[in-house]
ZAMAR-88150 format. One record per atom (N, C-alpha, C): residue number from 1; residue in three letters; x, y, z. Coordinates in Angstrom, 1 decimal. Atoms other than C-alpha are relative to their C-alpha. Example, Ala and Ser with C-alpha at 12.3 -4.5 7.8 and 13.67 -1.06 7.14 Angstrom:
2
(1; 'ALA'; (0.9; -1.2; 0.0)),
(1; 'ALA'; (12.3; -4.5; 7.8)),
(1; 'ALA'; (0.9; 1.2; 0.0)),
(2; 'SER'; (-0.9; -1.1; 0.0)),
(2; 'SER'; (13.7; -1.1; 7.1)),
(2; 'SER'; (-0.8; 1.1; 0.8)),
! end
This chain:
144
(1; 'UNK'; (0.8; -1.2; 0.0)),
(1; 'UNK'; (0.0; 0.0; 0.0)),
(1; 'UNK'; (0.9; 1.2; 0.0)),
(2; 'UNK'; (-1.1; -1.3; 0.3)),
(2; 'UNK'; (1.6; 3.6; -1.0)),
(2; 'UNK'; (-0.9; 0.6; 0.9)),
(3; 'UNK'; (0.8; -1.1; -1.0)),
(3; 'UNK'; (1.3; 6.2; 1.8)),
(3; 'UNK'; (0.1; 1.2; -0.4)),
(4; 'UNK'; (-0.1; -0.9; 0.8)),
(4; 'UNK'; (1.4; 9.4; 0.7)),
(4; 'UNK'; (-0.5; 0.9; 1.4)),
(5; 'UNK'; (0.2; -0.8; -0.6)),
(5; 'UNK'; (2.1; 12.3; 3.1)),
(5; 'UNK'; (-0.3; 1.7; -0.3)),
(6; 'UNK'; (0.9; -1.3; 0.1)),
(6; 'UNK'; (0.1; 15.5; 3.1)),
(6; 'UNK'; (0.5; 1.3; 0.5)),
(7; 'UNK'; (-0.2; -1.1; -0.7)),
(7; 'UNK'; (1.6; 17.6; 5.3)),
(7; 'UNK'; (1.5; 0.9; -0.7)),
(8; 'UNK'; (-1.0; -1.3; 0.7)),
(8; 'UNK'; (5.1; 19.1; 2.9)),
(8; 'UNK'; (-0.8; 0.6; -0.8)),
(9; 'UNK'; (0.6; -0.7; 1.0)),
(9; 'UNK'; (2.2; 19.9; 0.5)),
(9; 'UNK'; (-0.8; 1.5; 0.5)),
(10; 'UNK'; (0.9; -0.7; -1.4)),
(10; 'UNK'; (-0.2; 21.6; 3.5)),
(10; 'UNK'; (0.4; 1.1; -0.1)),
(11; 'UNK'; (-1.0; -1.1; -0.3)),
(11; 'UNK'; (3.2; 23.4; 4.5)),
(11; 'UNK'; (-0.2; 1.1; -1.0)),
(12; 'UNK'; (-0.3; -0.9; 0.8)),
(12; 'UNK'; (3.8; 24.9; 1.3)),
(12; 'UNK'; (-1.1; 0.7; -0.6)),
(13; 'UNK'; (0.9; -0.8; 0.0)),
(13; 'UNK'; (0.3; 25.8; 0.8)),
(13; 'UNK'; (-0.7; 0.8; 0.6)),
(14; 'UNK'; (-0.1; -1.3; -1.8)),
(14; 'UNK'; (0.3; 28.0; 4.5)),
(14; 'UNK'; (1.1; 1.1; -0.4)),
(15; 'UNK'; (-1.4; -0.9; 0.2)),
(15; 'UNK'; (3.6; 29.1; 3.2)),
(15; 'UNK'; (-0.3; 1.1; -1.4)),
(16; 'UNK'; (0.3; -0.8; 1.6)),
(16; 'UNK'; (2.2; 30.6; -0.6)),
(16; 'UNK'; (-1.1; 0.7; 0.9)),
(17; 'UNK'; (1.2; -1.1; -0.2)),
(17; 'UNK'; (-1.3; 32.6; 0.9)),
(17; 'UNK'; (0.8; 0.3; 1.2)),
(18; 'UNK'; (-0.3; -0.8; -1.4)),
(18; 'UNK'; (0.5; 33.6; 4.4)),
(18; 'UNK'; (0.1; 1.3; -0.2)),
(19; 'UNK'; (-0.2; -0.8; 0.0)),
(19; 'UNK'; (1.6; 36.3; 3.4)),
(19; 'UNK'; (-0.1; 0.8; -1.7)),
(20; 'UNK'; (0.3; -1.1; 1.1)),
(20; 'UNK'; (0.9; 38.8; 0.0)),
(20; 'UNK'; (1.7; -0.2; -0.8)),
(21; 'UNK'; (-0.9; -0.1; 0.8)),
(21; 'UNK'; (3.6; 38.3; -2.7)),
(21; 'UNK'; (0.5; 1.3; -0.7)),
(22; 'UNK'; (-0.6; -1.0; 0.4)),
(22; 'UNK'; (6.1; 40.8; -3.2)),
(22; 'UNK'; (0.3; 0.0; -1.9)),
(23; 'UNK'; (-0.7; 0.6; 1.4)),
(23; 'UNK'; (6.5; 41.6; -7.2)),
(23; 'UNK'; (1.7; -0.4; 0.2)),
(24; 'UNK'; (-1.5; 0.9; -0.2)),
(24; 'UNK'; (9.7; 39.9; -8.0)),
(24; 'UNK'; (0.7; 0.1; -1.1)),
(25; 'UNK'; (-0.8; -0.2; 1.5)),
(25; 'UNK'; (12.4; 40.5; -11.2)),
(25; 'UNK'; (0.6; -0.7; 0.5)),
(26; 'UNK'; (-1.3; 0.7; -0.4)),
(26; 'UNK'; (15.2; 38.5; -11.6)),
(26; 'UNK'; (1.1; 0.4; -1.1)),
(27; 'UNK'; (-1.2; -0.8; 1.3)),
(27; 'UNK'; (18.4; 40.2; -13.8)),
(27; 'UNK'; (1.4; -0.8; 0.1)),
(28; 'UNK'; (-0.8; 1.2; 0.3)),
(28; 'UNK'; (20.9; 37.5; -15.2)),
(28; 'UNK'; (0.7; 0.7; -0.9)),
(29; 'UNK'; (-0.6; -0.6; 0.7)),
(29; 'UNK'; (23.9; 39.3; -16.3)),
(29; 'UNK'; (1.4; -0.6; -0.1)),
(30; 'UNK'; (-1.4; 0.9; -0.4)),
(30; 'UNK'; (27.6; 38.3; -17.1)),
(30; 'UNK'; (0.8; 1.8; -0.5)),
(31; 'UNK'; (-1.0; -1.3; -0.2)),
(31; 'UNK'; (30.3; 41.1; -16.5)),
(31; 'UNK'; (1.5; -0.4; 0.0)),
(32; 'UNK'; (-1.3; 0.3; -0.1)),
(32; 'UNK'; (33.9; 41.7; -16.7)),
(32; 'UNK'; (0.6; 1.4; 1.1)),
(33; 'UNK'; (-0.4; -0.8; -1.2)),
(33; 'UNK'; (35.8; 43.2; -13.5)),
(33; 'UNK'; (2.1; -0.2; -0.3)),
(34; 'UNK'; (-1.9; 0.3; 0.5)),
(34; 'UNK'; (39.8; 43.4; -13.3)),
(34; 'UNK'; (0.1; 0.3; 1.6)),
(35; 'UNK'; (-1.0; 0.5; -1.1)),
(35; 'UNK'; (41.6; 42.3; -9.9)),
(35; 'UNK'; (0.1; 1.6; 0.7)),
(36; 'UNK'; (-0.6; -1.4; -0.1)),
(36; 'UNK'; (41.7; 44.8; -7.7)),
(36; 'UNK'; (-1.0; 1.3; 0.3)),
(37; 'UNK'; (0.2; -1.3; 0.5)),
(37; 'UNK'; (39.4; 47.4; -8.6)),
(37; 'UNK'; (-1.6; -0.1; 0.0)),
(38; 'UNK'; (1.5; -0.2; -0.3)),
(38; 'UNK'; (35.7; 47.9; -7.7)),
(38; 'UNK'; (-0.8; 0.4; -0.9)),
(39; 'UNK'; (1.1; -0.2; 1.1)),
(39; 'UNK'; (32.7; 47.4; -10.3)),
(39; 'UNK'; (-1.5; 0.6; 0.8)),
(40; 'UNK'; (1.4; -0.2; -0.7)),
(40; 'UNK'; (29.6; 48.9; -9.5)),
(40; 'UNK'; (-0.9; -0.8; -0.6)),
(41; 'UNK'; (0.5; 1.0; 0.2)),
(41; 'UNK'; (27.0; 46.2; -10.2)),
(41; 'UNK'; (-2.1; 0.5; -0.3)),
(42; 'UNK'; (1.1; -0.3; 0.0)),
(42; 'UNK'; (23.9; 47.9; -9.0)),
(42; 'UNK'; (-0.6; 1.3; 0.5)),
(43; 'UNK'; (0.2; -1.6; -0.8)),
(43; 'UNK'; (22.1; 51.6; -7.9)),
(43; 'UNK'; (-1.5; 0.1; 0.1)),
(44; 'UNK'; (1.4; 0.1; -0.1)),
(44; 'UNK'; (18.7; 51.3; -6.3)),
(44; 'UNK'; (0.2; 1.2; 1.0)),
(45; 'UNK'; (0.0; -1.3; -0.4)),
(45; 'UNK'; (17.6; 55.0; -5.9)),
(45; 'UNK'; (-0.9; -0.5; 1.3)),
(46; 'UNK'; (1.0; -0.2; -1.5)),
(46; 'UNK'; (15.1; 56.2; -2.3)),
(46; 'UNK'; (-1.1; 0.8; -1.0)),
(47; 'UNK'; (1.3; -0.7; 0.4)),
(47; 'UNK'; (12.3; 56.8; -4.9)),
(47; 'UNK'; (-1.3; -0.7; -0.5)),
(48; 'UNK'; (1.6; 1.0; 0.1)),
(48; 'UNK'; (8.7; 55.6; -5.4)),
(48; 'UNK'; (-0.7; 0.4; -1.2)),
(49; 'UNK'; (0.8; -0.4; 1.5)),
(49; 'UNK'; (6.4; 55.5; -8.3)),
(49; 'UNK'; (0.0; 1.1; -0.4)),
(50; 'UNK'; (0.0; -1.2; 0.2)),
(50; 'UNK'; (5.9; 58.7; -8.2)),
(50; 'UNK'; (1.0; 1.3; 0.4)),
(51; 'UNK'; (-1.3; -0.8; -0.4)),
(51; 'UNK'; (9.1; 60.4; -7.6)),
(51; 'UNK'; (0.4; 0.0; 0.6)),
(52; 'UNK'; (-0.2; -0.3; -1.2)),
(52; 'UNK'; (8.7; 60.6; -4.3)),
(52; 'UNK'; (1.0; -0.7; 1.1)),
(53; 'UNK'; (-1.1; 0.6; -0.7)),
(53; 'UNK'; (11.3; 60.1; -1.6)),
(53; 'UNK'; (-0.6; -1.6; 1.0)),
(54; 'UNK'; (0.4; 1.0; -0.6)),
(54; 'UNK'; (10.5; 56.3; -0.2)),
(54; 'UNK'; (1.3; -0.6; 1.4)),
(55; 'UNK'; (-1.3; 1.0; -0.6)),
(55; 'UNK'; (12.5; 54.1; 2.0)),
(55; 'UNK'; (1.2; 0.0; -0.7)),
(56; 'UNK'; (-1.3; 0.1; 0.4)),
(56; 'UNK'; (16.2; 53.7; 1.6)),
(56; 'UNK'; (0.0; -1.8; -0.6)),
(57; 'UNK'; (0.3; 1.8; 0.5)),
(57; 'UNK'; (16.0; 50.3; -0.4)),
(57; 'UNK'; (1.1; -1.2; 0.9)),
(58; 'UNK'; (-0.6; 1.3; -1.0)),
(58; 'UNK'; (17.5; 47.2; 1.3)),
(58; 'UNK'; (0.9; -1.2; -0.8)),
(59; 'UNK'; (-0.4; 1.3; -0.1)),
(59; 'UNK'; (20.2; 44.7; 0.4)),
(59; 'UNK'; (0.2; -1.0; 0.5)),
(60; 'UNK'; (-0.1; 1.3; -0.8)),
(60; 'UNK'; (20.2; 41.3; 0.8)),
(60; 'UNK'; (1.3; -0.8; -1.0)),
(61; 'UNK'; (-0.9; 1.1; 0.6)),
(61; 'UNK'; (23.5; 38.9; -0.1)),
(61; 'UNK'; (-0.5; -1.0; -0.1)),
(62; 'UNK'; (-0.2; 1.0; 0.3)),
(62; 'UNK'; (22.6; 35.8; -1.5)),
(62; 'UNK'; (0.4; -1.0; -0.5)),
(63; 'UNK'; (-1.6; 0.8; 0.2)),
(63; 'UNK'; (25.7; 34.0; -3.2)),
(63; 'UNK'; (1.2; 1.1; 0.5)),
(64; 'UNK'; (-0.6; -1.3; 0.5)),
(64; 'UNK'; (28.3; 36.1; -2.0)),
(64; 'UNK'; (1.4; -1.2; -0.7)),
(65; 'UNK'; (-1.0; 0.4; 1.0)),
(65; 'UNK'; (31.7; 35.9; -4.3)),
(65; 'UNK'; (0.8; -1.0; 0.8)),
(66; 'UNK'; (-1.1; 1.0; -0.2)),
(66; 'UNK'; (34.3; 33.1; -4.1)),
(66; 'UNK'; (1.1; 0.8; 0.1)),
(67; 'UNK'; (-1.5; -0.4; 0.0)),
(67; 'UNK'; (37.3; 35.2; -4.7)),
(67; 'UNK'; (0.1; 1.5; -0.3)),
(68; 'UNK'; (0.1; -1.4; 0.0)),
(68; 'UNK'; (36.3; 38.6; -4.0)),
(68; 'UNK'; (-0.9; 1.0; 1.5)),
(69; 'UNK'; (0.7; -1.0; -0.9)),
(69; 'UNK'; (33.9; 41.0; -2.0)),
(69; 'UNK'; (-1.0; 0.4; -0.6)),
(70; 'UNK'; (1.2; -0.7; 0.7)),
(70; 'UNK'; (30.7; 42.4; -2.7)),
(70; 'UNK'; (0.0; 1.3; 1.1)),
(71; 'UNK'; (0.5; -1.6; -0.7)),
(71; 'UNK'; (30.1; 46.1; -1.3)),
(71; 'UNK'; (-0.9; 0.5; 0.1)),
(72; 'UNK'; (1.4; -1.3; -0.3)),
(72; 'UNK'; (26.8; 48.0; -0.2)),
(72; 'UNK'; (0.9; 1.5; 0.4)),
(73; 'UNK'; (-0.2; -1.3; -0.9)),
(73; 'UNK'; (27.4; 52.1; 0.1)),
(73; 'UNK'; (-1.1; 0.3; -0.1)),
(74; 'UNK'; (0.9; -0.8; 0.1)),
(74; 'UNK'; (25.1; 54.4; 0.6)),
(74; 'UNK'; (0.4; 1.3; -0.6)),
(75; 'UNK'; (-0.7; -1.2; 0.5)),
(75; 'UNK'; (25.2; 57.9; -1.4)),
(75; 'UNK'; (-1.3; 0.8; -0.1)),
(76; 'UNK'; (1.1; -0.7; 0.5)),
(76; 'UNK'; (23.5; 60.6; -3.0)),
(76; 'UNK'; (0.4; 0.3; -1.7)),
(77; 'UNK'; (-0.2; -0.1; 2.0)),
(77; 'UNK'; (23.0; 60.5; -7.0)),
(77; 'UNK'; (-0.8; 1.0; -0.3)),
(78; 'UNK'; (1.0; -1.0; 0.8)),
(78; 'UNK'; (21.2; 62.6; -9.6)),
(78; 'UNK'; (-0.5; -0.4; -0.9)),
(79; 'UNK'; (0.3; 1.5; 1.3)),
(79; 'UNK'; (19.4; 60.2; -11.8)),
(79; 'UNK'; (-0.4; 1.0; -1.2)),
(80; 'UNK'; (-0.2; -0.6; 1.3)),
(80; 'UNK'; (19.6; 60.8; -15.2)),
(80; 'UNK'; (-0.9; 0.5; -1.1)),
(81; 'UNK'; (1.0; -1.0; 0.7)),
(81; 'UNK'; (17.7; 62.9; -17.9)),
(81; 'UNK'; (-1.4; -1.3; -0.8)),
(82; 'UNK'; (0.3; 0.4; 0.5)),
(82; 'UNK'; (16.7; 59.6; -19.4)),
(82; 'UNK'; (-1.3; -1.2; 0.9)),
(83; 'UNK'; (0.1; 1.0; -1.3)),
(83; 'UNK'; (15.4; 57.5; -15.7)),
(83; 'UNK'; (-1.3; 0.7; -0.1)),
(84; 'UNK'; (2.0; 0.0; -0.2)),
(84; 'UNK'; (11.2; 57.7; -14.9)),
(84; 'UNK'; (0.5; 1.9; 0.5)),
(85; 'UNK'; (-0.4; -1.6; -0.5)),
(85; 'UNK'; (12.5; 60.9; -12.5)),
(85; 'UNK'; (0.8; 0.3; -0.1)),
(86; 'UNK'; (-1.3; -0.7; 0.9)),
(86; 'UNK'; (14.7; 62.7; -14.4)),
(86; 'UNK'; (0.3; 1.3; 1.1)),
(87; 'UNK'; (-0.7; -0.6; -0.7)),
(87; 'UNK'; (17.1; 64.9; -12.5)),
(87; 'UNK'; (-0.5; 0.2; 1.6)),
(88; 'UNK'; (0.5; -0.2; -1.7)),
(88; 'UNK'; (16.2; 64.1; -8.9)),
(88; 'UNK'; (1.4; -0.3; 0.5)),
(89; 'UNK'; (-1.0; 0.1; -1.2)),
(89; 'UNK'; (18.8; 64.2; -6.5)),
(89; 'UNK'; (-0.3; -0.9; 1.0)),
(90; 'UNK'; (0.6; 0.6; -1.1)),
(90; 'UNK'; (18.4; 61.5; -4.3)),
(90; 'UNK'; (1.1; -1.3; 0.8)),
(91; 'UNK'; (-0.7; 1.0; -0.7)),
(91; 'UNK'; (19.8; 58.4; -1.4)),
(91; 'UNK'; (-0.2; -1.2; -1.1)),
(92; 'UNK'; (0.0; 1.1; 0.8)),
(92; 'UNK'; (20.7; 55.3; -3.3)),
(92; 'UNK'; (1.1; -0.6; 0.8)),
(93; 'UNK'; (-0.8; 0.7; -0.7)),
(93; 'UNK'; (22.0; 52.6; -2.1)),
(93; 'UNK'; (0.7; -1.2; -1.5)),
(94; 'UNK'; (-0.7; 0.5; 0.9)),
(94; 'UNK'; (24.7; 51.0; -4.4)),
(94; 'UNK'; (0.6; -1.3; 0.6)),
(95; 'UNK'; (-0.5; 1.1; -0.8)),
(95; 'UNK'; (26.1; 47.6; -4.6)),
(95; 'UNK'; (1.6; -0.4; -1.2)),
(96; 'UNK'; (-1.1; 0.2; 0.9)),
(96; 'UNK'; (29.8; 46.6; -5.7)),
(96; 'UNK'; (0.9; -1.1; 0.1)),
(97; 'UNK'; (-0.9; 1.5; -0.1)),
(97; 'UNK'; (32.3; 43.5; -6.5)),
(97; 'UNK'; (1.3; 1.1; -0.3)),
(98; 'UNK'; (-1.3; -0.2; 0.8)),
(98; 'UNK'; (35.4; 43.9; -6.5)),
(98; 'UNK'; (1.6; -1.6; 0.9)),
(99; 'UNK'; (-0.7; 1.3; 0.0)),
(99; 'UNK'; (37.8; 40.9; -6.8)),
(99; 'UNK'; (1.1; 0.2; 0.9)),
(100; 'UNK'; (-1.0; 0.3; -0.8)),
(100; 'UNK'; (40.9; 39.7; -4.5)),
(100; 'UNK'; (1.1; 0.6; -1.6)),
(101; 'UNK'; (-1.1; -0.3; 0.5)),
(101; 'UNK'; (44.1; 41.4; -6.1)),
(101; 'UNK'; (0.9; -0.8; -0.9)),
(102; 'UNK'; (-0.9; 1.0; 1.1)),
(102; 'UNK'; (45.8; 38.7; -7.7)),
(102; 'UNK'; (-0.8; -1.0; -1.2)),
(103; 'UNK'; (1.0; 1.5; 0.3)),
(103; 'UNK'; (43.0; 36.6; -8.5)),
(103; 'UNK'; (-0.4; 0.5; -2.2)),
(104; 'UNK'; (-0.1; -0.3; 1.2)),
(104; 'UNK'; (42.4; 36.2; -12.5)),
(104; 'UNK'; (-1.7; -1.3; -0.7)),
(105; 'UNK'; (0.4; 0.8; 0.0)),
(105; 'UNK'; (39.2; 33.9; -13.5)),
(105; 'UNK'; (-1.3; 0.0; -0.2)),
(106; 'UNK'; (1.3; 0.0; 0.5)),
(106; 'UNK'; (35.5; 33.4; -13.2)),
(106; 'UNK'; (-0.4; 0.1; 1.6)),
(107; 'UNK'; (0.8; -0.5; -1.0)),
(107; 'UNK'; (33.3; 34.6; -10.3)),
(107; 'UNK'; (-1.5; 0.3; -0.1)),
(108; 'UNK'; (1.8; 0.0; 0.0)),
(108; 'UNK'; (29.4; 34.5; -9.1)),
(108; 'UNK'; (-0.3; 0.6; 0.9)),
(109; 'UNK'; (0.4; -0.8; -0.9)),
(109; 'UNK'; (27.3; 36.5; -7.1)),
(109; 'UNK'; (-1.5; 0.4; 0.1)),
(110; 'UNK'; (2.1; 0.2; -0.4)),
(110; 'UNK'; (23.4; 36.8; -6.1)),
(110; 'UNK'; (0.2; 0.5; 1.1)),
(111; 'UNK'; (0.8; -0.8; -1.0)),
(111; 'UNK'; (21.8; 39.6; -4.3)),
(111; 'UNK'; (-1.7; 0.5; -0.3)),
(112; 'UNK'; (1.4; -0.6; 0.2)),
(112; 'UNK'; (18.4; 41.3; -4.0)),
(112; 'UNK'; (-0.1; 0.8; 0.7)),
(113; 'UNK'; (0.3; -1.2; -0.5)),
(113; 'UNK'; (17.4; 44.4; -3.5)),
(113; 'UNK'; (-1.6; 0.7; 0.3)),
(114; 'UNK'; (1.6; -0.5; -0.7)),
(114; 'UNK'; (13.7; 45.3; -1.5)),
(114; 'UNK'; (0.1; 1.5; -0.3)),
(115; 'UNK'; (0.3; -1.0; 0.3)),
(115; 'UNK'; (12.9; 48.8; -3.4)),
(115; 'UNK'; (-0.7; 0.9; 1.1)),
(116; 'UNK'; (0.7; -1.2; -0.8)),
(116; 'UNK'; (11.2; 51.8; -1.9)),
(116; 'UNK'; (-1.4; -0.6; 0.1)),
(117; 'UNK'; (1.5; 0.1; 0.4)),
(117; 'UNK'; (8.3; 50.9; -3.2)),
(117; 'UNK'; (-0.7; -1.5; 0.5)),
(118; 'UNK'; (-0.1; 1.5; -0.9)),
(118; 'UNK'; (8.6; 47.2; -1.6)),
(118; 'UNK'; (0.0; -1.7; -0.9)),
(119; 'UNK'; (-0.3; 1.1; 0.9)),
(119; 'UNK'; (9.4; 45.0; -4.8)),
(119; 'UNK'; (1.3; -0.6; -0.1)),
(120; 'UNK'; (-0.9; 0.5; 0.2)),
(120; 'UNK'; (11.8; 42.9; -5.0)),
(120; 'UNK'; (0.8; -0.6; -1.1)),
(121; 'UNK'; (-0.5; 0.2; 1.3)),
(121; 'UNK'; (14.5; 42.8; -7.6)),
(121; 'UNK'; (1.7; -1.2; 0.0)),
(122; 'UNK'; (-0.9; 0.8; 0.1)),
(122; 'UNK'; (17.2; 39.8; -7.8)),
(122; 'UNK'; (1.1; -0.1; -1.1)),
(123; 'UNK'; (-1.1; -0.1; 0.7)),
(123; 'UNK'; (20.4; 39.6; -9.3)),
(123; 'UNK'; (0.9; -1.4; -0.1)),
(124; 'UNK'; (0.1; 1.1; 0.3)),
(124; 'UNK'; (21.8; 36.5; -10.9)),
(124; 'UNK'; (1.4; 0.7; -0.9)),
(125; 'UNK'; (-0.6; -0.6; 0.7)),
(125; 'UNK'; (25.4; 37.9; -11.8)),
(125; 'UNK'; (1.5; -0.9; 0.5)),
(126; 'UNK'; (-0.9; 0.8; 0.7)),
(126; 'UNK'; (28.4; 36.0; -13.8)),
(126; 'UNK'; (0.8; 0.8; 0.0)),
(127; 'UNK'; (-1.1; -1.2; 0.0)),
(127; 'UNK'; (32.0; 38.1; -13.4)),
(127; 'UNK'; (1.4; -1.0; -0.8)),
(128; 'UNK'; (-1.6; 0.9; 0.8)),
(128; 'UNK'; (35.3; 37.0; -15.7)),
(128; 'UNK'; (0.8; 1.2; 0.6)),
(129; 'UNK'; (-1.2; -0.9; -0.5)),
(129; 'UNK'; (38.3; 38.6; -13.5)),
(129; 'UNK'; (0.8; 0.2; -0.9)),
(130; 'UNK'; (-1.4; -0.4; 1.3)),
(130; 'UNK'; (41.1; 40.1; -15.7)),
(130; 'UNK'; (1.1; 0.2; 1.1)),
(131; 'UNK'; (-1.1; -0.5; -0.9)),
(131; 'UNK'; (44.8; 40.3; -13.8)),
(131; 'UNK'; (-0.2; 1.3; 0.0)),
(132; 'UNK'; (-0.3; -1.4; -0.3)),
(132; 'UNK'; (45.2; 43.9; -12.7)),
(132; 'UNK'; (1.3; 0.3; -0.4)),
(133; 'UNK'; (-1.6; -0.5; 0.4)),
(133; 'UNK'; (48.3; 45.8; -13.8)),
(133; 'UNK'; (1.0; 0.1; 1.2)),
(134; 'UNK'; (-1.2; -0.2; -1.1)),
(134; 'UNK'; (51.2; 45.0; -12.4)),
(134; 'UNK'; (0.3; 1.2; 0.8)),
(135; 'UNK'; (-0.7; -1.4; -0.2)),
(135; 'UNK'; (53.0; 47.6; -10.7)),
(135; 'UNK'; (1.0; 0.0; 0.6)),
(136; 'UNK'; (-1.4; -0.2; -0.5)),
(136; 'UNK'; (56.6; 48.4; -10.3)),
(136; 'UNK'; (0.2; 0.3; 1.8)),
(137; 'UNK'; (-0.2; -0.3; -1.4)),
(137; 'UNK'; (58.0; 47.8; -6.6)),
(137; 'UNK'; (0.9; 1.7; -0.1)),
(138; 'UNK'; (-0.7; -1.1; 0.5)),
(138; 'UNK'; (60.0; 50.7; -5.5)),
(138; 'UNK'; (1.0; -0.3; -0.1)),
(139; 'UNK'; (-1.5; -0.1; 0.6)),
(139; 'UNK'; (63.4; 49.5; -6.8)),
(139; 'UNK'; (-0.6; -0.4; -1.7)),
(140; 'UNK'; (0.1; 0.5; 1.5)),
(140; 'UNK'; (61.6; 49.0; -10.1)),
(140; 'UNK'; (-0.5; -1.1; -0.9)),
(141; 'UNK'; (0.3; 1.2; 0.5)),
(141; 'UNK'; (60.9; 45.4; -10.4)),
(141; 'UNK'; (-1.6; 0.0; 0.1)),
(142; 'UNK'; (2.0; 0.3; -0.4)),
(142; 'UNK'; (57.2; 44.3; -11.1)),
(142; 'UNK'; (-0.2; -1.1; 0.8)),
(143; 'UNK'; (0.1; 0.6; -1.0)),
(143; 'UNK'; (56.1; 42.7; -8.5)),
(143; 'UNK'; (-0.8; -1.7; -0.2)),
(144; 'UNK'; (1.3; 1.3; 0.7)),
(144; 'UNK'; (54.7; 39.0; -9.3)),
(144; 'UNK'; (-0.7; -0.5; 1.2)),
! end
């Protein structure tokens, strides 16, 4: 006789209506970074549908890199003539890789970022390291 348990199905159908579904994007990109040297990745402004100043958006790490760093700052930008709100001055919270110094190769990284407006946008991002330029010690030699 086949038993057949009810309750992981139950679960995950408490788990889907409990709570209101955030919209959701997912952005699957591949980039190239060079050793060394900080890529900016992503720039989620503090503005809401309608221009208005919202919440400071929210990162979340979820792969961080193998052979590097990921970075959150916080700033103030001026989004661009071309962006929904063209020339607003506003907090944005930025997010950045930047690789281990010697390292030369292939690198991954998954984040998501909870908007002002309270959508959530995921990041699904492929990095090819480049060596960074040497650079002469101070008697001259390059340093390997």
């Amino acid at each position: 006789m086949l038993k057949l348990s009810l309750a992981p199905l139950l679960a995950a159908a408490i788990a889907a209506f409990a709570a209101p579904a955030a919209a959701q994007t997912t952005v699957t990109r591949a980039v190239t970074a060079t050793a060394g040297k900080a890529l900016r990745l992503a720039v989620a402004p503090r503005l809401l549908k309608d221009c208005s100043a919202g919440a400071l958006p929210e990162v979340r790490i979820l792969v961080p890199p193998k052979n590097g760093a990921l970075i959150t700052r916080g700033g103030k930008l001026k989004t661009p003539s071309t962006y929904r709100c063209p020339n607003v001055e506003t907090e944005v919270q930025a997010v950045y890789y930047q690789a281990n110094p010697r390292y030369s190769g292939a690198d991954e990284v998954g984040f998501e970022i909870k908007t002002s407006d309270g959508s959530l946008q995921r990041f699904a991002i492929t990095i090819t390291v480049s060596a960074g330029a040497r650079t002469p010690t101070r008697d001259g030699a390059i340093d390997l």
